[in-house]
Every structure is written in structure tokens, then in C-alpha cells.
SEPABA-485326 format. One record per atom (N, C-alpha, C): residue number from 1; residue in three letters; y, x, z. Coordinates in steps of 0.2 Angstrom, whole numbers. Layout:
BEGIN
NODE  num  residuo     yy     xx     zz
NODE  NUM      ALA      Y      X      Z
...
***
This chain:
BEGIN
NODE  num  residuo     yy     xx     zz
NODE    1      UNK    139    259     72
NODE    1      UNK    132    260     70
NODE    1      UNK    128    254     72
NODE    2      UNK    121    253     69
NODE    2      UNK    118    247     68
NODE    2      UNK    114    246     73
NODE    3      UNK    113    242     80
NODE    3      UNK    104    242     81
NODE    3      UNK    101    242     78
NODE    4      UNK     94    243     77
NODE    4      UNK     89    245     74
NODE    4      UNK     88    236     70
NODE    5      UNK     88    230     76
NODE    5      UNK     85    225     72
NODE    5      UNK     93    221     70
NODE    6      UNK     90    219     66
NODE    6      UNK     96    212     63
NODE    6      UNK     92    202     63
NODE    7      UNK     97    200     67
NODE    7      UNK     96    193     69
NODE    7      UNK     99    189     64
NODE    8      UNK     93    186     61
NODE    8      UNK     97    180     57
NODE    8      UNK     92    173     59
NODE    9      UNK     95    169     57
NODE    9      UNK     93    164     61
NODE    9      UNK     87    160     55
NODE   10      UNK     83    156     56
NODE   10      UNK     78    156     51
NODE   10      UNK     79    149     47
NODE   11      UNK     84    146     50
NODE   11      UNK     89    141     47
NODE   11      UNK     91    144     39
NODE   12      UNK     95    149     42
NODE   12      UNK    100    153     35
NODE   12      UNK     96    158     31
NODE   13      UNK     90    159     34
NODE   13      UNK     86    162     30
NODE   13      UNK     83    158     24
NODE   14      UNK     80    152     28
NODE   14      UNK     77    147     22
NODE   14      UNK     84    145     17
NODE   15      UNK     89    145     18
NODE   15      UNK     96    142     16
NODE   15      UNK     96    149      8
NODE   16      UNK     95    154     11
NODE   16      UNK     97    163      7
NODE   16      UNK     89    160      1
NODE   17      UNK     83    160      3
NODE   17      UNK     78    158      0
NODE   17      UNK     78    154     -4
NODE   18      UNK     79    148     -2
NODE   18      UNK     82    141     -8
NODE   18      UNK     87    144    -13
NODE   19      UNK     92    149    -11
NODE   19      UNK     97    151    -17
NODE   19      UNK     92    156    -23
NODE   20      UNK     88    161    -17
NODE   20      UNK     82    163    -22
NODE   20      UNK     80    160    -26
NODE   21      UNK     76    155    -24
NODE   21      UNK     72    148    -30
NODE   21      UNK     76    149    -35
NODE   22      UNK     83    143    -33
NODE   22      UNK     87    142    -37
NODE   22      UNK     90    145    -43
NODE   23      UNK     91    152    -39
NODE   23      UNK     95    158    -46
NODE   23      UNK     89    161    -51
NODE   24      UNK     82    159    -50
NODE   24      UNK     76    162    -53
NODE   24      UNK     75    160    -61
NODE   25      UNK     76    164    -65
NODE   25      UNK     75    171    -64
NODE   25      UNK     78    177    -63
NODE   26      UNK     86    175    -65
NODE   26      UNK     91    179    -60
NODE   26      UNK     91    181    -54
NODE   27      UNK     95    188    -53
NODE   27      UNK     95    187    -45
NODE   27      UNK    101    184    -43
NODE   28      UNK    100    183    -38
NODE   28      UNK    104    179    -32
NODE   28      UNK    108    187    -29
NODE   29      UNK    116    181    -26
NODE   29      UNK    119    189    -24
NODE   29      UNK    123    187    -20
NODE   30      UNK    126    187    -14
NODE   30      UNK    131    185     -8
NODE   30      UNK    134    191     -3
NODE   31      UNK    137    190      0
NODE   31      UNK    140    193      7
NODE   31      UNK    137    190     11
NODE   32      UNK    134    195     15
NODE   32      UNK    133    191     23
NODE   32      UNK    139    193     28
NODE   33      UNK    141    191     34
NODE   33      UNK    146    189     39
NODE   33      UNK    141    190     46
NODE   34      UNK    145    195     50
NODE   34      UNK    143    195     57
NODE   34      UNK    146    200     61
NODE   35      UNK    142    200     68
NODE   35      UNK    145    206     70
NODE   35      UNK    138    209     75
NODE   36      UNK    139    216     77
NODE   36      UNK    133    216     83
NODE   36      UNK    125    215     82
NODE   37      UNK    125    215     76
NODE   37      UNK    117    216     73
NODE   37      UNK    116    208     73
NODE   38      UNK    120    203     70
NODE   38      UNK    120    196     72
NODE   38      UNK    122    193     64
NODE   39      UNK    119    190     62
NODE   39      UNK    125    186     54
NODE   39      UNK    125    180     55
NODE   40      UNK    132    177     54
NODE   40      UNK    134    172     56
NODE   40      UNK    135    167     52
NODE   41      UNK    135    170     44
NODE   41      UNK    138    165     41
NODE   41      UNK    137    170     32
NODE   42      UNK    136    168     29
NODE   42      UNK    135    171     20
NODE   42      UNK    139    169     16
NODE   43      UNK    139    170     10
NODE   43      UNK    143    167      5
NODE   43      UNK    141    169     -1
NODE   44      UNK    136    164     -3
NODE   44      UNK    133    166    -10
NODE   44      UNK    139    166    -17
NODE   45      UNK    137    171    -21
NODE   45      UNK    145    173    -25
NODE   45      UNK    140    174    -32
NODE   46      UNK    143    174    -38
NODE   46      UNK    141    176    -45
NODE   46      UNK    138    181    -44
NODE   47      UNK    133    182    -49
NODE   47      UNK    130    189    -50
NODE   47      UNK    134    191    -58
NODE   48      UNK    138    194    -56
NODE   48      UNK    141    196    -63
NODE   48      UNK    137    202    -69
NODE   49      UNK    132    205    -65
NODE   49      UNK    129    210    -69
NODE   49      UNK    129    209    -74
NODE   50      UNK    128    215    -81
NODE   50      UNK    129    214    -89
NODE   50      UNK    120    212    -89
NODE   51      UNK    115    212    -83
NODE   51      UNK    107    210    -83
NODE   51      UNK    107    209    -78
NODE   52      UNK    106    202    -78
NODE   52      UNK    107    198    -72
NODE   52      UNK     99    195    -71
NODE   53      UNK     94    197    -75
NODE   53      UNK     86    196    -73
NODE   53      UNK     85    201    -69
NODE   54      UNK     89    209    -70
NODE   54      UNK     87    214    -67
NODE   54      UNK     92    217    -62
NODE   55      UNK     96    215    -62
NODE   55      UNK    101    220    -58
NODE   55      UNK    105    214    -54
NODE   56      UNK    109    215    -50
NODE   56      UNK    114    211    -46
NODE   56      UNK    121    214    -48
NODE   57      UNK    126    210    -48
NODE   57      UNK    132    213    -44
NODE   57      UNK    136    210    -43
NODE   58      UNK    141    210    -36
NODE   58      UNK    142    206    -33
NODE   58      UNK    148    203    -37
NODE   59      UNK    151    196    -39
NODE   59      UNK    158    196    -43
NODE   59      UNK    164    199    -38
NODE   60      UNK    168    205    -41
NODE   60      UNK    172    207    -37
NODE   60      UNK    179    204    -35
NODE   61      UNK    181    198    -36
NODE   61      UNK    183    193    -35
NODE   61      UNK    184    190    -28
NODE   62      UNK    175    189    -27
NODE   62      UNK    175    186    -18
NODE   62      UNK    173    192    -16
NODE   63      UNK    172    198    -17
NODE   63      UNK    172    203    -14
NODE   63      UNK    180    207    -11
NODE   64      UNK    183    207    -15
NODE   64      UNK    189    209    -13
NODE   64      UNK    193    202     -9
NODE   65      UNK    192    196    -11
NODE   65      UNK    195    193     -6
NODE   65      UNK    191    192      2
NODE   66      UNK    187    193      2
NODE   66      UNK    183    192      9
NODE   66      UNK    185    201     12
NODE   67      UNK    185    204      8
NODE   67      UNK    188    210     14
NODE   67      UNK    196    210     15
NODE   68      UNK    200    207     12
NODE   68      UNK    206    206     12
NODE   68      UNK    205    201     17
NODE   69      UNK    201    194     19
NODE   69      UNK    202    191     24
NODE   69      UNK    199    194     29
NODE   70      UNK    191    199     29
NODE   70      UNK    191    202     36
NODE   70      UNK    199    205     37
NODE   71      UNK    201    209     35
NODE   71      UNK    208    214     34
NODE   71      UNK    215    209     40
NODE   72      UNK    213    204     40
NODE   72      UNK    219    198     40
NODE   72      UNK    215    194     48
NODE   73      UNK    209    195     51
NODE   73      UNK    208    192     57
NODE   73      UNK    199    189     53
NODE   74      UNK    198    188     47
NODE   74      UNK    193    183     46
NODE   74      UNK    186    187     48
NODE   75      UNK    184    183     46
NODE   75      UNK    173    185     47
NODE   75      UNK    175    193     43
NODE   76      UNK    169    196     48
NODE   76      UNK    166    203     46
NODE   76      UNK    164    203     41
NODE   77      UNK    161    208     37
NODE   77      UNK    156    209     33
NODE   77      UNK    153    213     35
NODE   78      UNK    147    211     35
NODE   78      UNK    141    214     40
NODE   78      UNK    137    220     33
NODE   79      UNK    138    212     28
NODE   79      UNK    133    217     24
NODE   79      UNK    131    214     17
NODE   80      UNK    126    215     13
NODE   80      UNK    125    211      7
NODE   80      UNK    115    207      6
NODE   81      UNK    118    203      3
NODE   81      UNK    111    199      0
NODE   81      UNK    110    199    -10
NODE   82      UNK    104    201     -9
NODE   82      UNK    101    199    -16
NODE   82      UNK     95    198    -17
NODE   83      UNK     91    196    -22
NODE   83      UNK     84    194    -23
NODE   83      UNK     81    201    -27
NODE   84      UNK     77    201    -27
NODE   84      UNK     70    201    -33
NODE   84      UNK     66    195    -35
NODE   85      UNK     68    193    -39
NODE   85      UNK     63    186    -40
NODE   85      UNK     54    187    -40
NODE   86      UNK     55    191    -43
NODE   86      UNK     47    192    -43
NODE   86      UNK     46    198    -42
NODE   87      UNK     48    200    -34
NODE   87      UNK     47    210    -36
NODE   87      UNK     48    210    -28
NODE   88      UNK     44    215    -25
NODE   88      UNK     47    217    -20
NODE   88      UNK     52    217    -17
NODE   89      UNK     53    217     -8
NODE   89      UNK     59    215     -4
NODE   89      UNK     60    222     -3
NODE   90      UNK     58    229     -6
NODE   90      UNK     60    234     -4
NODE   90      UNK     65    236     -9
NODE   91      UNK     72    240     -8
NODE   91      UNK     77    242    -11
NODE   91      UNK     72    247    -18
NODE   92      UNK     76    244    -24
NODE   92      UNK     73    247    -30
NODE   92      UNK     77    255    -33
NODE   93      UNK     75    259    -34
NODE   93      UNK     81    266    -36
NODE   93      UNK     86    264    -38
NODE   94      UNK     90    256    -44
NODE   94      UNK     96    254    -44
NODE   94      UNK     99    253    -40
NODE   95      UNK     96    249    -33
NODE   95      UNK     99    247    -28
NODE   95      UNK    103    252    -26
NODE   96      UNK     98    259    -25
NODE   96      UNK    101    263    -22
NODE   96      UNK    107    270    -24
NODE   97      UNK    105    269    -30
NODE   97      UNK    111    270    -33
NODE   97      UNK    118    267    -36
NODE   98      UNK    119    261    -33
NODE   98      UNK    123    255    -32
NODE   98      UNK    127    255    -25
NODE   99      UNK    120    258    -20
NODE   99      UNK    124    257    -12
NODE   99      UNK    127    263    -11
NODE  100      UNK    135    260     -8
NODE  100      UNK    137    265     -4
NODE  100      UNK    134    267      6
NODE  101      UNK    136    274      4
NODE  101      UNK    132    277     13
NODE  101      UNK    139    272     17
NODE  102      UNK    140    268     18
NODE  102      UNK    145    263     20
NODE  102      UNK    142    262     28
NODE  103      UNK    136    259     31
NODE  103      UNK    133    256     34
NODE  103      UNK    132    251     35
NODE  104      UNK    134    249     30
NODE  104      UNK    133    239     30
NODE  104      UNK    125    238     29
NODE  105      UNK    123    232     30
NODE  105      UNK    115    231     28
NODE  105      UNK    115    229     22
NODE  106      UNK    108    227     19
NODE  106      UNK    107    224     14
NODE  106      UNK    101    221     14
NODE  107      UNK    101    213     14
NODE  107      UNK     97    210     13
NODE  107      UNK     94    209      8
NODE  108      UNK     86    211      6
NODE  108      UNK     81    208      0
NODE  108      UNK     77    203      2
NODE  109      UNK     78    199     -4
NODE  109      UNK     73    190     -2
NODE  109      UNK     71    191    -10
NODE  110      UNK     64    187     -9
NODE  110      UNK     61    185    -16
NODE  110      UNK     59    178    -16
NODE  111      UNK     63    176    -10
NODE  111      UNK     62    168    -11
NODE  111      UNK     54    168     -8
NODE  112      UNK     51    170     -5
NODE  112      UNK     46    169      3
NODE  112      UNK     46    174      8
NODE  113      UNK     47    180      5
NODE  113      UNK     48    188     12
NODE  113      UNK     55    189     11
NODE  114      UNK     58    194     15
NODE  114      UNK     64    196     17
NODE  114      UNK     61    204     19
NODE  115      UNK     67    205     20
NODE  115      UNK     69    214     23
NODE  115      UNK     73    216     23
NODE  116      UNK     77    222     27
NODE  116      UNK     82    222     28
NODE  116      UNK     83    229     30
NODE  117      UNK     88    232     27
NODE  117      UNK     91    241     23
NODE  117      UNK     98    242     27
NODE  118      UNK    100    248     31
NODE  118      UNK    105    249     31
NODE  118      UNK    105    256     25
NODE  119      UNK    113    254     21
NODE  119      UNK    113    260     18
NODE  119      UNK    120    265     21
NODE  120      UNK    113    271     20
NODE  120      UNK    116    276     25
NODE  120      UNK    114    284     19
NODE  121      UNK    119    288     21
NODE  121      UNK    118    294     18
NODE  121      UNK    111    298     22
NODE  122      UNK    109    301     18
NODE  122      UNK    101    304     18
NODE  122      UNK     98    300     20
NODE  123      UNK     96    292     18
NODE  123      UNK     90    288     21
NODE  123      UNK     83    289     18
NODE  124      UNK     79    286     23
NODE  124      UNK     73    285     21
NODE  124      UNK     69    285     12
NODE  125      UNK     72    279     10
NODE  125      UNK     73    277      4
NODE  125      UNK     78    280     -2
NODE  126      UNK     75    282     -8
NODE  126      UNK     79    286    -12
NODE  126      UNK     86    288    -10
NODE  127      UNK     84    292     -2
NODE  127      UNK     90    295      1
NODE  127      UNK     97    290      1
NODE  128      UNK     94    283      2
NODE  128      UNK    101    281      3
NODE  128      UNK     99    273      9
NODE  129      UNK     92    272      9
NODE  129      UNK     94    265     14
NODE  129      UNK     88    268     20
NODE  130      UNK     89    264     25
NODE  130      UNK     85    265     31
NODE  130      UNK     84    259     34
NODE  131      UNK     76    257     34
NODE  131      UNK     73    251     36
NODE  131      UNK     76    248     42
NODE  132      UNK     76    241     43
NODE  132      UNK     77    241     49
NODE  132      UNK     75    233     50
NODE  133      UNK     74    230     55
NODE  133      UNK     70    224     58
NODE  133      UNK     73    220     58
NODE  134      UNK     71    214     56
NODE  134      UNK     72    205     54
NODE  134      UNK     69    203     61
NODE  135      UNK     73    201     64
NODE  135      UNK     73    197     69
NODE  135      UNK     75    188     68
NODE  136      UNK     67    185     66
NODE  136      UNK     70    177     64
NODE  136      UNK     61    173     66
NODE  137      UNK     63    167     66
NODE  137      UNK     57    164     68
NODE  137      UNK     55    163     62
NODE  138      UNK     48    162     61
NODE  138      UNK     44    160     55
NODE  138      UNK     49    154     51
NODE  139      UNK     47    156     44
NODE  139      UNK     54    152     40
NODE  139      UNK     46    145     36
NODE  140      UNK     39    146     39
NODE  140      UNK     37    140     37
NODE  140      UNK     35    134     40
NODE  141      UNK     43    133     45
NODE  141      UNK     44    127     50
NODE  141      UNK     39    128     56
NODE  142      UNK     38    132     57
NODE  142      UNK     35    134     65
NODE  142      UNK     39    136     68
NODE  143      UNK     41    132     75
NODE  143      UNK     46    134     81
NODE  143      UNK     40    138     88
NODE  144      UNK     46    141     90
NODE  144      UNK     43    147     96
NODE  144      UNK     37    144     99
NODE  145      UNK     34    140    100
NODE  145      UNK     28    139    105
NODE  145      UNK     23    134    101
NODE  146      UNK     22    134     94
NODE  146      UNK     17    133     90
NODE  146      UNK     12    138     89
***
């Protein structure tokens, strides 16, 4: 189960936002890596969806091999990433009928906010994702004692 906040570092936040930019007007779509309410490392992957302006999906491909390397000793899956290019960081009713009650998280970026969903049976959100806290330093190059 998840703490409540998730730590990502505001390096690879800005890194997840620039794939934003870049995949716009598509969304953008990855695996995040970690453990312990912690992400450690991502892997931005194809959006294969049949509408790739509106919907994401991950190519199953690095999906199936990244859980085969978790399986084998490799990096966690903690959880997943995608954008809204021009739409709110909140999971949209496809989302959630997309996610499984697994507990993994799920990152939304629009390429300047973030937020961040665990999907869980009965949530919050069209009973499937449940809010939970970004723990990162301001991503507009302000460090702790600015």
C-alpha cells in the first residue's frame, strides 16, 4: 500500500514535462520505476492508442518487457505517466476506465502541473483513482531557500 505522498524529484519532473512539450499534441505515455513512495527512474514508451490526441496507451511491448525484468530482479513498477496536453492533471473517465484497482500510481503532466492518482477499487474519482501528494521542489528552477 501507498503513503499518501509520492517523491519525485523535480529534475525528472521537468525531464516528464519536456516529453510533454515534445509529444504535444499527442499525449505522452511512460512507466515510472521505484519503490517506497519514491520514483527512481521512468521510461518514456510509444503511445500506441488508435487516438493518440485523446487517449494514451502504453505500447505493450515495454510493458510486458519491463515487468518481465521487474519479475527477473530489475527496477519496480511503481506506476504509470501520461499527459493531457491541453487539459487538466486530473484523471479523465477514460483514464479510469483504462486503470486497473492494481495500486500502482498514475502520473498526469500537461507540461507545467502534475498530480498524482493511485488506482484503487472504490476511489475517489469515477470510483477508481484516489488523490495523493507530489512531493517535489518548484519545477521553475527555484531551489529550497529562494
Amino acid at each position: 500500500m501507498w503513503a499518501m505522498t509520492l517523491v519525485l524529484s523535480s529534475a525528472m519532473l521537468d525531464d516528464l514535462q519536456q516529453l510533454a512539450h515534445q509529444s504535444e499534441p499527442e499525449e505522452t505515455c511512460g512507466l515510472l520505476f521505484g519503490d517506497n513512495g519514491a520514483v527512481s527512474g521512468f521510461l518514456a514508451t510509444k503511445n500506441v492508442a488508435k487516438q493518440p490526441l485523446r487517449h494514451f496507451e502504453i505500447d505493450p511491448v515495454d510493458l510486458i518487457a519491463a515487468e518481465r525484468a521487474m519479475r527477473n530482479g530489475g527496477p519496480k513498477i511503481t506506476g504509470y505517466f501520461h499527459s493531457h496536453p491541453s487539459g487538466s492533471v486530473s484523471p479523465s473517465k477514460t483514464d479510469a476506465e483504462m486503470a486497473a484497482a492494481d495500486g500502482r500510481i498514475w502520473l498526469i503532466i500537461n507540461g507545467q502541473d502534475a498530480a498524482v492518482w493511485q488506482a484503487v477499487q472504490n476511489g475517489e474519482i469515477y470510483g477508481r483513482f484516489d488523490p495523493i501528494a507530489l512531493d517535489c521542489q518548484s519545477t521553475k528552477g527555484q531551489t529550497a531557500g529562494s
